[in-house]
N, C-alpha and C positions, 0 to 999 in steps of 0.2 A: 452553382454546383448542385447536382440533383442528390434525393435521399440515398442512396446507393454510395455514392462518392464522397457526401458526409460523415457514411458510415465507415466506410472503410478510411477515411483520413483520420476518423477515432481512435478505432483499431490501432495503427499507427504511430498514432501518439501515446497512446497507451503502452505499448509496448516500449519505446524509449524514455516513459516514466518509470517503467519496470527495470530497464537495463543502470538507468542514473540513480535511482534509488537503492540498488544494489550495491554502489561504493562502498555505502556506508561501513562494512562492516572492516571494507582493508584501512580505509581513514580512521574510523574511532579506534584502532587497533593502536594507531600513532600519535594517540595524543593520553599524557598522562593527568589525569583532570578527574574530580569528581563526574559520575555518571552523570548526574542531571544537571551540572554545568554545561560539562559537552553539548544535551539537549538544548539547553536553554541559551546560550551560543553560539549555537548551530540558527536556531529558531532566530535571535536576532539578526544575527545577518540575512537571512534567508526573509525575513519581513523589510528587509533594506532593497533588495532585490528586488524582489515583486514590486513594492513601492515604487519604484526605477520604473519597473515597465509601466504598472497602472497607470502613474500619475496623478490622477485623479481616483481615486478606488471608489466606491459608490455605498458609505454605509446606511444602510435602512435601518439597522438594528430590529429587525425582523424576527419572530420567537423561530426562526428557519436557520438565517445566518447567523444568531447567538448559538440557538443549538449546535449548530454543525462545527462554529470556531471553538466552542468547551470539549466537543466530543474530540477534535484535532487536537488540543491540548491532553485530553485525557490521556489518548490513543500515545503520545510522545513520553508522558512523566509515566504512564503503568510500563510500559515496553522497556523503559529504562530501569525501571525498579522491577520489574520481573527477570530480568538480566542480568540484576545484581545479588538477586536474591536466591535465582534457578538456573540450570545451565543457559546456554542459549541457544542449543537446538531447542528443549522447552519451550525458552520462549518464543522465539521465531513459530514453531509449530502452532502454540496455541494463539499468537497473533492471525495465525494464516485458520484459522477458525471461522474468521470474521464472513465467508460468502453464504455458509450456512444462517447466519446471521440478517446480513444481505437478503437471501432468498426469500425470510419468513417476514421481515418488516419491509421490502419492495413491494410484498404482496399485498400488505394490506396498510403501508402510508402512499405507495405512489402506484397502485392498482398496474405494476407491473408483475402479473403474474409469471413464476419462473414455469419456461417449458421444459419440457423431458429431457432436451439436448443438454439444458444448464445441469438439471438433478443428477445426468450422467458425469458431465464435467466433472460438478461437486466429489460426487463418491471415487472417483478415479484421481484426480488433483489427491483429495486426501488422503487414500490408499497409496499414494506417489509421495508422500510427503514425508506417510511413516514411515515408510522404507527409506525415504532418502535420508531422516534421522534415528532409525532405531539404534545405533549402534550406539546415540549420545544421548538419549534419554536414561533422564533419572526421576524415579519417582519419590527422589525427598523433595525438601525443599517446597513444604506447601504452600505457604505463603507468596513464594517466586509464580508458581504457577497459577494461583490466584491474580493474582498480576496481569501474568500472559492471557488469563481467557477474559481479563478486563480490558485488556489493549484491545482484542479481538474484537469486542463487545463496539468498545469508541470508534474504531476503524469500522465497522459495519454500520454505526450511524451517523459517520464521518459522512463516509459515503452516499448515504440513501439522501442525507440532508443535505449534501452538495444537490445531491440530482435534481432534488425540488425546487431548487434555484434554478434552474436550466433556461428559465424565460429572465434571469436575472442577473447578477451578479456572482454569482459564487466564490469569484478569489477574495472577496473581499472579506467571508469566513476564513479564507487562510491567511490572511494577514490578520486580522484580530486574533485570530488561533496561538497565530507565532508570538507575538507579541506578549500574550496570556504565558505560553510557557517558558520566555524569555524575561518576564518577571519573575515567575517563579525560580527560575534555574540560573542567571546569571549571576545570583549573588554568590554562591555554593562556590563559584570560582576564584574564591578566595581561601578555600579550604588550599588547593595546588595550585600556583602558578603554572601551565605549559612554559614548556621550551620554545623555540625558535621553530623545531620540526614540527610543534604540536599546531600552534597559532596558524602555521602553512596550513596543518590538516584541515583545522578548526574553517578555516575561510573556503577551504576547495567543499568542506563537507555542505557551509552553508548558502554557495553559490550553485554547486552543480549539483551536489547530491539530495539537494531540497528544495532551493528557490526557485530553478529554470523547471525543473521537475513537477513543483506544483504547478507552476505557469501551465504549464503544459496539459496538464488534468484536470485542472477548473476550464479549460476550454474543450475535451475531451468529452468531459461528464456532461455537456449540454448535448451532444449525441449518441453516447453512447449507454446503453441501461445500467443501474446498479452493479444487478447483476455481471454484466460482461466486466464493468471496469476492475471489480473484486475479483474475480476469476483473471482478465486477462494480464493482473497486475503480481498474480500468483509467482510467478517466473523470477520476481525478486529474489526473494528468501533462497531459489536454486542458484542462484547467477552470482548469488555474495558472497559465497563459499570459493566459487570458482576463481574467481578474481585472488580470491588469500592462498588459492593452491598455486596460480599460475606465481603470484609473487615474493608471498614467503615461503612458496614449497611446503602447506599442509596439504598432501595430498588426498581426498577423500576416498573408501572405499568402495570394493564393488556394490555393497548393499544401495549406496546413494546415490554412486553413479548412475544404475538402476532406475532408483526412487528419482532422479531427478529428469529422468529420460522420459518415464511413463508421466511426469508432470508437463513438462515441456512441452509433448506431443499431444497430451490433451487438451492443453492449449490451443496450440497451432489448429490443430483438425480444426474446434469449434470455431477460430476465428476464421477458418477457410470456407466454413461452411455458412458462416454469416454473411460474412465479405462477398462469397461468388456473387449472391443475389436470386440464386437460383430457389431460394426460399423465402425470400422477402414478402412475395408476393401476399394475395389475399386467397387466393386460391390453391396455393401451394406453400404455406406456412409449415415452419419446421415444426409445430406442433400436430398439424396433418401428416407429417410424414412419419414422425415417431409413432404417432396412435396408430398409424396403420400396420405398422411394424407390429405390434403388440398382439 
């Protein structure tokens, strides 16, 4: 398979890490559980999974793969306690922070400098974002929000240190990750037993909504750049609403409707624009194309 067709198989999978990752929010909706339970139950099974596929997973214990599996742990207990603490457009918002993030530590841990296409993305993604939650932002709750722009923060270096594994191992950070927040969180479920509906949720959230899902990204992030898998993974946070509209009928408004159209489509463009190929090249790099534009 040539670089072209690696990249767009990226692409790809990216993008149905974004659509399986988005469950999350119609399943935790159906389980009555402490919050960092949930997580941290979610996270074991979904470490049983991977395990299944790896087999054999490859620890180095590497200051790469420790980093990356603390910051996946971080990324899961802040998101949950910013959730509890602040609405969840909040936090959702200030998790999806993390590309800006991405952009400035891609730049200078993995000398992927971000081109003008991304920095467009960037500002358009996040102008799509506020729109699509202005109507549910609140600006109490500061402590929640603290929270949110620390998920942000773990999720951006989640990512950048998966990537630096790219000639390696990298799910092998997500299984130590899991397992990390699965000590932590598993015991909290003892505060609530789940139901019958809940334990159902509890297993679909930690098989499809996180274990097949990271499969799928630890193999992704070995060709696709930080940057792109942050940005193409953006789609999440608009897809997880929609799923709670189609099924418990919260219908969202025109404002996010909006907001999540001008997300989407900044999406899509850029990945059409990477994918053709027509700027891969070395001669025709989308950063030639943009500077000339200027």
């Amino acid at each position: 398979m040539n670089e072209r067709n690696k990249k767009g198989s990226a692409i790809v999978l990216l993008i149905i890490t974004a659509v399986m990752w988005s469950l999350g929010g119609l399943f935790i909706k159906s389980v009555n559980a402490h919050p960092i339970a949930i997580s941290g139950i979610r996270s074991a099974i979904s470490c049983v999974i991977i395990m299944l596929y790896v087999k054999k997973p490859k620890f180095t214990w590497s200051f790469t793969q420790i980093a990356a599996a603390l910051a996946y742990a971080s990324m899961m207990i802040f998101f949950v306690a910013a959730t509890k603490y602040t609405t969840a457009a909040n936090a959702i918002l200030l998790q999806y922070t993390a590309p800006i993030f991405v952009a400035l530590l891609g730049a200078w841990l993995l000398k992927e400098k971000p081109k003008a296409v991304d920095w467009v993305t960037i500002f358009v993604v996040i102008c799509g974002m506020v729109l699509f939650f202005v109507e549910s932002i609140d600006t109490r709750g500061v402590l929640g929000n603290i929270f949110g722009l620390l998920s942000g923060i773990s999720y951006a270096v989640f990512t950048v240190f998966m990537r630096m594994q790219k000639d390696g191992s990298p799910i092998g950070s997500v299984i130590l990750g899991n397992a990390i927040t699965a000590v932590v969180g598993v015991p909290f479920i003892f505060t609530a037993l789940p139901d019958t509906k809940g334990w159902v949720s509890l297993i679909i959230l930690g098989v499809i909504q996180l274990g097949i899902p990271y499969i799928l990204f630890s193999i992704a992030i070995k060709k696709a750049r930080a940057i792109e898998a942050s940005l193409i993974t953006m789609i999440e946070p608009i897809l997880n609403p929609v799923w709670v509209s189609f099924i418990i009928g919260e219908i969202p408004g025109i404002l996010s409707i909006a907001g999540g159209s001008i997300v989407i489509a900044a999406v899509a463009i850029r990945c059409i624009i990477v994918a053709s190929g027509k700027f891969t090249g070395k001669e025709n790099s989308i950063d030639r194309i943009c500077e000339s534009s200027n």
